[in-house]
N, C-alpha and C positions, 0 to 999 in steps of 0.2 A: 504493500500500500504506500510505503514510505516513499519507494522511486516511483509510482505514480504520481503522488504530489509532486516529488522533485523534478520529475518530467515536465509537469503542467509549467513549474515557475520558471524552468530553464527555458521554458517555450515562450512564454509570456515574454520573458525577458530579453527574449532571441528579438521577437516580434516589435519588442519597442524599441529595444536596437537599430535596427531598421529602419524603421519611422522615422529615428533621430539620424539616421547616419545618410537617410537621404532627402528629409527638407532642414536639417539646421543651418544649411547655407542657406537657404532662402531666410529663416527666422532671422540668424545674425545679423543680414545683408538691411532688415528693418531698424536696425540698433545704434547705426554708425551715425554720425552729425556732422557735418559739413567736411566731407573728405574730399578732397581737391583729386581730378584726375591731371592727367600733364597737363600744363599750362601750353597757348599756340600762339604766337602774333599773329593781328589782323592790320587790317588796310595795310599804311603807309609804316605802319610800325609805330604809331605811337601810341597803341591800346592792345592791352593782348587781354584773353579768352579763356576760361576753363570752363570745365563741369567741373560740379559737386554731387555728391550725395548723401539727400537727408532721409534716413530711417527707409532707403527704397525707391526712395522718388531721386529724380532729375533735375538741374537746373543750370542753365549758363548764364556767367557771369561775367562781365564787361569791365575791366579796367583803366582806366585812362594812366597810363605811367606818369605823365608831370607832376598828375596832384594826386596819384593813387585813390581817387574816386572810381565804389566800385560801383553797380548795378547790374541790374536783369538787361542779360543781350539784349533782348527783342518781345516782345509779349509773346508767351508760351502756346499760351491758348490758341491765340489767332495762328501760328504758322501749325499747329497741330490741325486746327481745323480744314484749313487750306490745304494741306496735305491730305489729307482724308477725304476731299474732294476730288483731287487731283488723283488720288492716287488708287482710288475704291480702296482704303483701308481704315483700321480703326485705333490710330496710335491716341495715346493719351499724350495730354500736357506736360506731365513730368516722367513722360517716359519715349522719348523720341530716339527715335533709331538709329540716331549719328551720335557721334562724341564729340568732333569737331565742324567745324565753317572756314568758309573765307569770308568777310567784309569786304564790300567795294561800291561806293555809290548807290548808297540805301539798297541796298541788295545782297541778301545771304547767302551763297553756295554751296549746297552741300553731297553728299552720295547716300544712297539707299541701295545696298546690296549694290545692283551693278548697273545703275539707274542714275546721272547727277540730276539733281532738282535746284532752280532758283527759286526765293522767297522774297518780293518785291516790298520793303519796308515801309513803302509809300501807299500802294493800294491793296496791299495784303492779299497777292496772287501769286499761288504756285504754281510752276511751270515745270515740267523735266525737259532736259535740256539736250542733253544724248545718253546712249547708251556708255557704257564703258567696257572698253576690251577688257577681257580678265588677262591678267598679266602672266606669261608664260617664258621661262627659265630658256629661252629659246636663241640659238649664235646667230644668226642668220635666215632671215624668213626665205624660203629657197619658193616663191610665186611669183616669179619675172613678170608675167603677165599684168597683175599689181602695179609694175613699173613701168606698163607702156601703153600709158595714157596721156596722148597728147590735149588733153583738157587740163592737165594738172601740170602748171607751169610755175618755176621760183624766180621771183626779179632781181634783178642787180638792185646794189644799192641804191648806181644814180638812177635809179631807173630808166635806163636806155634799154634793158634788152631783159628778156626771159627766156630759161631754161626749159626745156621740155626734152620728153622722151617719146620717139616714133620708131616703131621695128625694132625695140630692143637700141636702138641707140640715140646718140646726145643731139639736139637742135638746139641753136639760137634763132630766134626771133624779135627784129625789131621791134621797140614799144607800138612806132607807129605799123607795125605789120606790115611794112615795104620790102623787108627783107626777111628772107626765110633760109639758113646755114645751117648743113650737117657739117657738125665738129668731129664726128665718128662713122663710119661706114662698116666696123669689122663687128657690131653686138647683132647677139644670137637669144633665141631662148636660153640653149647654152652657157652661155659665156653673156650676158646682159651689162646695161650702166645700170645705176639705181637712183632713181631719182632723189628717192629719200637721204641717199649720201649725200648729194652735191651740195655746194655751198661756197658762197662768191667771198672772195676776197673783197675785205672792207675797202679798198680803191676803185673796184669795180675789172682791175685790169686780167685778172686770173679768175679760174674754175675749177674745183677740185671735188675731188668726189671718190667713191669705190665703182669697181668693174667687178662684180661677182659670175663666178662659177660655182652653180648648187652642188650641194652635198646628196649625201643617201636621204630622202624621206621618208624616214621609218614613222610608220603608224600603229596607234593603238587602237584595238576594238572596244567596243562596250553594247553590251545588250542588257538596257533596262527593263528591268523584267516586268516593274508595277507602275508603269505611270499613272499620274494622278490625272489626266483628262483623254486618254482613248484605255481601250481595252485589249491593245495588240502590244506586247513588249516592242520598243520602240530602238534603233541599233545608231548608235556614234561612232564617230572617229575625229581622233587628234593626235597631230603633228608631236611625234616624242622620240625625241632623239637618245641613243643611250651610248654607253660606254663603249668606244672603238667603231662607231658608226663614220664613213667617211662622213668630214664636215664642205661646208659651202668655202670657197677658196675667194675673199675678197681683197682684191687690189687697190692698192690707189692709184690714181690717174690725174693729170693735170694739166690745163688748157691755157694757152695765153689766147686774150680775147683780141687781140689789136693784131696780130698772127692768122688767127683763128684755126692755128696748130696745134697739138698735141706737146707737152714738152716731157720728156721721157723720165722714167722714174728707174732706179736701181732698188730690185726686190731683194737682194741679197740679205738687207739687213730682219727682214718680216718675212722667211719663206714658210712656215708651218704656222700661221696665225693658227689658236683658238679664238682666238676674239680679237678685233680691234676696233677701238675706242673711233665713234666719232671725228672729223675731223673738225681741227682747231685754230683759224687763221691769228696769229697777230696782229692786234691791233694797228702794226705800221705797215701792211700786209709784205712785209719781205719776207714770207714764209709761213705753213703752219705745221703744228704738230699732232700727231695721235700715237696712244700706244696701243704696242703690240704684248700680246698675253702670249707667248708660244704654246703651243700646243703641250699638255704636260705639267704647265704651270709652276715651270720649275727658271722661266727666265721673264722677265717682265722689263720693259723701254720704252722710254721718250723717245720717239723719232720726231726727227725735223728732216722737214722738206724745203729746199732754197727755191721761192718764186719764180725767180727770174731762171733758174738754170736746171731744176727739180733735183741739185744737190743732195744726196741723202747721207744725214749723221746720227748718232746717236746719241742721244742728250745725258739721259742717267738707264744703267742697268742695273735693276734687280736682278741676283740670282738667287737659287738656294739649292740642296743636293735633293731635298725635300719636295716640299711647296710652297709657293709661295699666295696666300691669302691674300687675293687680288681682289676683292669685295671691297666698296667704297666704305671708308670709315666715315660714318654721318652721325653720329652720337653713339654714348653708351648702350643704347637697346639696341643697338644695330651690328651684325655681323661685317666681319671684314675688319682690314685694315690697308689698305690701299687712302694715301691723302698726297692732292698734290695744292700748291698756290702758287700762281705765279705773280710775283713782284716786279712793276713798273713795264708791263710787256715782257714780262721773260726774261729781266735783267737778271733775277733772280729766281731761284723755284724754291718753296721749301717742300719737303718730301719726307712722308714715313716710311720707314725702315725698321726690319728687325735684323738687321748686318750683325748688332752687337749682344745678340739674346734676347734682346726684349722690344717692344715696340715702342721706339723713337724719333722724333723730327728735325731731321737735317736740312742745315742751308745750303742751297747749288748755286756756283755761278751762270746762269742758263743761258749764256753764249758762249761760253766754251765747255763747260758740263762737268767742271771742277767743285769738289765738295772743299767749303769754305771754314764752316764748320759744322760743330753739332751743336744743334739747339740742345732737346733733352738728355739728360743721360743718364743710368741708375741701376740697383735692381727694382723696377718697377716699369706699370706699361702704360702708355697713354692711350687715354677712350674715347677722347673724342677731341677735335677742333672745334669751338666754339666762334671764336671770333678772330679775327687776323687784323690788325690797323699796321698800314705800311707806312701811313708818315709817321707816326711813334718808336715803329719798329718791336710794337711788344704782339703775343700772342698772348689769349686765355684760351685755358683746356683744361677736358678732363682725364684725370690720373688715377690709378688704383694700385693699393702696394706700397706706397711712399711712409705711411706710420708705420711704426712697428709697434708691435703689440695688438694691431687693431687686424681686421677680417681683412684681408689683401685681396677682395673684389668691391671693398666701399670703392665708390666715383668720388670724390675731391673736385674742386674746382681751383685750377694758377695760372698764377699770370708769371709770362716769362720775356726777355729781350731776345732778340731775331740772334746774337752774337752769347745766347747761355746764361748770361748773366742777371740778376735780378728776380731770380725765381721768387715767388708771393704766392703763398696759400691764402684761398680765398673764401672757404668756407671750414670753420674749426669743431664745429658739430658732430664727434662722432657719429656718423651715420651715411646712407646713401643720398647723394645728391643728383639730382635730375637739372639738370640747367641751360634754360633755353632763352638765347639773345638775341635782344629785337634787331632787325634787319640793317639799322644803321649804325647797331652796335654802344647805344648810347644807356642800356639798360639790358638786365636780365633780370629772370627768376629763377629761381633756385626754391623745387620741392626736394624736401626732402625728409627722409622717415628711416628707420630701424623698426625690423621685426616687433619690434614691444614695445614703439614709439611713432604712435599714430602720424600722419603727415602735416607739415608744415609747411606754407605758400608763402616766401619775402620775396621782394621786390627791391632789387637794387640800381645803384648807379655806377656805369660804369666808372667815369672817370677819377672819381676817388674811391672807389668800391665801398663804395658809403650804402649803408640801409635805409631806404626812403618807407618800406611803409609792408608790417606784419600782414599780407592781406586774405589769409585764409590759417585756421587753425581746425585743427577736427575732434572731434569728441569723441571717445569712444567709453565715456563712464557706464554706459547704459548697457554694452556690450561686454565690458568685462564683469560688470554687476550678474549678466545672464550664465556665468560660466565659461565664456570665452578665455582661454590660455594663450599666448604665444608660442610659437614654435623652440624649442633647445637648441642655439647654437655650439657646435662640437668640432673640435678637431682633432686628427691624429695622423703620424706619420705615415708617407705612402710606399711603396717596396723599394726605394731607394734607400729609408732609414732617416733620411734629410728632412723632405719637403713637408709641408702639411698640406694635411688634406682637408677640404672645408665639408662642412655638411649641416644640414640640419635636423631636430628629432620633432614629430607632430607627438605629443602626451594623447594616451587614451583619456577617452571622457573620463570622469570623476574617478581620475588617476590615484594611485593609491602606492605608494610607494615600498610596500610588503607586499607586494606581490611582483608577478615575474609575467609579462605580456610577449605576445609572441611579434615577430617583426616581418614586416613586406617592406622593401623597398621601390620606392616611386622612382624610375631612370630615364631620364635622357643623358644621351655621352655623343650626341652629335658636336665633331668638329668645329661648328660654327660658332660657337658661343660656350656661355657658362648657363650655368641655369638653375641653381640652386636661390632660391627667390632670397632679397636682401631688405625691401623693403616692405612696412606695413600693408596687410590684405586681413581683411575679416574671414576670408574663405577657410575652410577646412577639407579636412580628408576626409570623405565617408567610411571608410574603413576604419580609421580613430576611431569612429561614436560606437564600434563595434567591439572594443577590444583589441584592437592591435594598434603596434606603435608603427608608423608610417615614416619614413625618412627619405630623403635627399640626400645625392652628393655631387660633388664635382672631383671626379677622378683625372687622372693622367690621362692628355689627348683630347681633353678638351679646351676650350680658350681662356683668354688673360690673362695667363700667367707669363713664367718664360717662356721663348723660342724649342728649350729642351723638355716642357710640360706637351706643349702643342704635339711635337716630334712623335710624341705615342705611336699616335693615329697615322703616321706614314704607311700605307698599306696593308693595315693594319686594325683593319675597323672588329672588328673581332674582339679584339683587346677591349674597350671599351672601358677602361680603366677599372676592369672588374677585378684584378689585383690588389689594386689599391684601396678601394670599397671592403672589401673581405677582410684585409686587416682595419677598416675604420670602424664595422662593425665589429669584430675581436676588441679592440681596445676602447667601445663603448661598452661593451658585454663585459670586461674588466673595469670597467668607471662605474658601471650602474649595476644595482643585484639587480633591476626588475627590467633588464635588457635581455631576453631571451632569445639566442640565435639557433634553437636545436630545429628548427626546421622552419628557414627564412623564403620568405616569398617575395616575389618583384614581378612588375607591371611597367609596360609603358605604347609607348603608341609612336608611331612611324620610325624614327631612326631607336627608336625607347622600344619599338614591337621589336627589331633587332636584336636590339642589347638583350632584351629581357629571354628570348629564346635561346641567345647565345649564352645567358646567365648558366641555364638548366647543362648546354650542351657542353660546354667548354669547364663548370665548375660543377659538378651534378654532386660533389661533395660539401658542397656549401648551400646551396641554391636546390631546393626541392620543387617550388609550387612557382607558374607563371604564367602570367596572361598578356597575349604580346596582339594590339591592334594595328592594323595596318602598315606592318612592317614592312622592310626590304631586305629580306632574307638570302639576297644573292643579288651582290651590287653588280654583275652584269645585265638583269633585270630592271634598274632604276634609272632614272634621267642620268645625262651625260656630266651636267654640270656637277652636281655632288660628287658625284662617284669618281670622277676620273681629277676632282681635282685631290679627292684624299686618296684613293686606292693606284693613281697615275695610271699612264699610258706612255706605251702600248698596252695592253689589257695583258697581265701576266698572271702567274701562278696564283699571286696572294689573294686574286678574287675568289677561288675557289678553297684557299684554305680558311677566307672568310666568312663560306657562305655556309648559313646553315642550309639549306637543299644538299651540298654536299656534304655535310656534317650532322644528318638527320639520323642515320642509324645511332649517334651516340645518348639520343634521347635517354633520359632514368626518370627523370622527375614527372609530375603530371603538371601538363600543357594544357591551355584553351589558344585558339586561334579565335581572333574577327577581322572579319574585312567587310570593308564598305564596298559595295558591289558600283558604282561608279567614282570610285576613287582616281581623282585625276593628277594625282600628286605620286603616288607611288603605284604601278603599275598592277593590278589586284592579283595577277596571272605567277606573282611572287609568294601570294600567298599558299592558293593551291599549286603551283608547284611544293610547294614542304610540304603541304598535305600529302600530296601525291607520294613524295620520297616516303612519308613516314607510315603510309600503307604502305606499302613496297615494303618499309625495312619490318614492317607488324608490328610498328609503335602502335600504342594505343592514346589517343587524345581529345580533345573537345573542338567544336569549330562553329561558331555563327556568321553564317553570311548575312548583313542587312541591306535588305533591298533597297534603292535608291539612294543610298548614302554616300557623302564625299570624303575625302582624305580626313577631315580632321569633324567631323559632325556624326559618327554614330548612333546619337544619340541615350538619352538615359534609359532604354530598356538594356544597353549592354553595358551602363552603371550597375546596373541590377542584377545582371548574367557575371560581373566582376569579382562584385562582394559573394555573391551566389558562392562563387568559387575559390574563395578564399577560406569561407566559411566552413565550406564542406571539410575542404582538402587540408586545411590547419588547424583550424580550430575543433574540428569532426564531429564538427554538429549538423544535423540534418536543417537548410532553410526550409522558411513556409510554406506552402500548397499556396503559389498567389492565385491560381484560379478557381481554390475553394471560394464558395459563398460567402460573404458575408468577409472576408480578409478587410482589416483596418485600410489600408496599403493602397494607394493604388499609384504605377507605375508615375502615369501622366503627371503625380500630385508630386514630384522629388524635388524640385524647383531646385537641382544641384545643376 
């Protein structure tokens, strides 16, 4: 009788678990008071924009920087309703489906999924304006056709003449249309100009542009199986290029206009582009420049091209044995580290580099292509460029690494001299800072917050880095009154024995510290970044409110650390700094009695679906339990650009000792698969291949396909298929019957 009661109450108690583990993100999310999201500049730069959120609701907020006067953007209501017009939906007031705008002339701009809409501040009409491309990871649009339309023409400056494209090749055409010049006779389908290259020298007297040659167009299929307005699975395709696919071969080319010849170019120095960079006239037009990514991503250059003679030199070369992270550095939330500026037309360039281990900004002389010297230098990496004033000659930027003592992925903000000297720290706030500079450089803001220390919105001035005005602080009494904890920050040495390794611990609900909780770790170990969160979020783990302790890390091979943290990951994705994780957990499980690693679980989703399966395959003495969504399980399967800039190219051995498809017989633990059946991000056909190996090898494992879904949208029934399985497999407890009668629960309600 005894273990029947104690049945009912371990069910009961399962069952409210549940309930909390998947609407207390919704509850919390009602609790917060004025938490600023990023701040944006609008108009001309001398008022900038956030949302906040109070207990749920929405609200934008208008700044004027001179006088720090804030207010309500625009009236809520009216553009909610005009939208709702406009759009047949039914958005609320303080719950509008953008985060940010542009201002310009009593007129708001903003995106709705893939829709821009204006909001007219004057007669309160919305309008959508165009559609928007969805943006694709793509070298080279290989559709010549695209390019030869002679209706789509580009004017010189003076305007005397425009460019156009007929038969695949280059025309000039008089303003007044008296005259009509082929500059080119030899473009093909083949071998094409592209209109979208060209672009006039600011004299008006040259033309420069790319001549492409397409690549393989490798396509993916998709058959959507349940559309929501016919009753026929309905089949797609898109352009997706992968790893070792020949690419599109684009040249540059260059016309004198007064000639109206060709002036020839030497390809020596760009023969295996992966990418090259737009071109870039000087302002004095004796010349412009573009780089070149080589193919491999193992060499990166400033080329310059001579006007007058199509001189070709080489301005700066990046190398590395490795890779070289050629993604734009745009701030701290942004991958990459690629930054260039050019000073006074090219007199000088500053440029980042990790030549020295870390990422650093050096000055070039950018006429002869001599390094002058180095701006930054340290064990620490810079995150971002903020602002650049060349008559001062000082930079602000952001840093991480620079205290010791403190978490070496906080962002800092300093101000530094073009010649090294003068470094100023500019924010002293233990904590992360987010800092965004109005457009002529004369003010920023600076949020910023710590895990346990809700956000904060100042408003500064540049030019004495003076505090003009506290203009957002947030409350979170009402939320930690509810039971809200912060997350444990932790650290411990990684299999070097040196470095630390960061991480953080999510506390089960009404944690208890005599007891012993079992652990799942939550991974991403994609290359591109860090990702182990740094600053305030109300959000939670559902699996917390369950009983287990939930953790993050940031292992070896992923970013901003040194050059030799990044270096992991050189072919190597596999690795996934799951070494270094294994002993962070061991010297947690030694710090804390109620850290229990006897049978560890982990989760993650796209490059994290990866990790989390290579957790099981490659440590199955560590790692027992794993639920891996939308992964890419064999990077010759996945788009070009990721894969081949960590795994390189040519396509060698290391994709296949990466991959779990070939690494499926090593299965021990128990697996669930999901995939999003129109996932456009990672190729789905990566999924069911493991499946497939792992019948073959008569693994045994779990697999949900959901219909209609995209890379990163599965939705909260495979929250629920998550926890499901966590629950079963570690904790070994039977979940609910959610299709019995009468279940509290219902999926639709998780508001996670």
């Amino acid at each position: 009788m005894n273990s029947r009661k104690d049945k009912t109450v371990n069910d009961t108690l399962l069952l409210s678990g549940y309930k909390r583990a998947l609407t207390i993100g919704g509850h919390y999310a009602q609790l917060t008071v004025n938490v600023p999201d990023v701040p944006f500049w609008v108009s001309s730069g001398d008022a900038f924009a956030y949302r906040r959120r109070i207990k749920g609701k929405h609200q934008f907020m208008l700044v004027d920087a001179a006088t720090a006067k804030k207010q309500p953007a625009f009236d809520h209501a009216r553009l909610a309703d005009a939208l709702n017009r406009a759009a047949q939906k039914d958005y609320s007031a303080d719950g509008l489906p953008f985060d940010r705008f542009e201002l310009a002339d009593n007129e708001i701009t903003f995106s709705v999924e893939n829709t821009s809409w204006s909001f007219d501040l004057v007669s309160y009409v919305c309008t959508s304006k165009t559609t928007l491309e969805v943006a694709q990871q793509y070298v080279y649009d290989d559709t010549p056709p695209a390019e030869n339309d002679p209706r789509k023409t580009i004017a010189s400056p003076d305007g005397k003449w425009l460019v156009y494209i007929r038969n695949y090749n280059i025309f000039l055409r008089s303003h007044d249309g008296l005259q009509d010049i082929p500059l080119t006779w030899d473009g093909s389908e083949g071998n094409y100009y592209a209109l979208s290259t060209l672009t006039w020298s600011p004299d008006s007297r040259h033309l420069a542009g790319y001549r492409i040659r397409p690549g393989h167009k490798r396509e993916v299929h998709f058959v959507e199986s349940s559309p929501t307005n016919q009753l026929q699975p309905r089949h797609w395709t898109m352009t997706y290029p992968k790893p070792g696919d020949p690419l599109a071969l684009p040249q540059p080319v260059l016309f004198g206009i007064i000639s109206q010849r060709e002036i020839a170019i030497d390809n020596a120095s760009f023969p295996n582009p992966y990418y090259l960079s737009p071109i870039q006239w000087w302002e004095d037009s004796r010349g412009f420049t573009f780089e070149y990514n080589r193919r491999g991503h193992q060499l990166y250059r400033i080329v310059e091209v001579e006007a007058a003679t199509g001189k070709v030199r080489s301005l700066i070369d990046e190398r590395s044995k490795t890779f070289i992270d050629y993604h734009c550095l745009v701030d701290q939330e942004h991958t990459g580290k690629k930054f260039r500026y050019d000073v006074e037309d090219g007199r000088e360039i500053i440029w980042a580099s990790e030549r020295d281990g870390y990422e650093h900004l050096y000055l070039f002389d950018g006429r002869t292509g001599e390094l002058k010297n180095q701006i930054t230098r340290g064990n620490w990496v810079v995150r971002a460029v903020y602002h650049v004033d060349p008559v001062k000659r000082q930079i602000w930027f952001g840093a991480s690494g620079m205290n010791a003592g403190e978490d070496p992925y906080f962002v800092h903000a300093y101000r530094i001299d073009f010649d090294g000297t003068g470094l100023t720290a500019l924010t002293p706030e233990t904590a992360n800072h987010h800092i965004e500079f109005s457009p002529d450089g004369r003010y920023f803001v600076d949020r910023w917050s710590r895990l346990d220390v809700p956000p904060r919105l100042v408003l500064h001035r540049t030019s004495n880095d003076g505090e003009i005005s506290q203009v957002e602080s947030a409350d979170i009494s009402e939320l930690v009154a509810a039971g809200w904890q912060p997350p444990l920050s932790f650290h411990a040495k990684g299999r070097d024995g040196e470095t630390d390794i960061w991480g953080i611990i999510h506390l089960p609900a009404n944690f208890d510290r005599n007891r012993r909780y079992p652990v799942v770790e939550h991974i991403y170990a994609g290359p591109t970044g860090s990702f182990v969160p740094k600053s305030f979020s109300a959000s939670v783990q559902p699996l917390a409110q369950l009983g287990f302790i939930v953790v993050q890390i940031d292992g070896m091979g992923t970013n901003h650390r040194s050059r030799a943290f990044h270096d992991v990951a050189w072919k190597n994705l596999k690795d996934a700094g799951l070494p270094d994780r294994i002993l962070w957990h061991k010297a947690a499980s030694a710090t804390y009695s109620w850290y229990d690693i006897s049978s560890v679980g982990i989760f993650g989703g796209s490059a994290g679906g990866q990790n989390a399966v290579n957790g099981l395959l490659f440590h199955p003495d560590f790692y027992k339990v794993a639920v891996a969504t939308n992964g890419c399980y064999d990077n010759r399967i996945d788009k070009i650009w990721w894969n081949e800039q960590w795994m390189g190219w040519p396509v060698g051995i290391e994709y296949a000792q990466s991959s779990a498809v070939d690494n499926a017989h090593r299965l021990q633990g128990k697996l669930m698969l999901i995939v999003s059946e129109m996932d456009r991000n990672v190729d789905p056909s990566s999924t069911f291949q493991l499946a497939d190996r792992l019948i073959r090898a008569r693994k045994y494992f779990d697999m949900l396909v959901v219909p209609g879904a995209d890379h990163g949208a599965p939705g909260n029934y495979c929250q629920l298929k998550l926890v499901d399985f966590f629950v079963r497999n570690i904790l070994g407890q039977i979940p609910p019957n959610w299709n019995a009668a009468g279940t509290e629960l219902r999926i639709s309600d998780s508001g996670s």
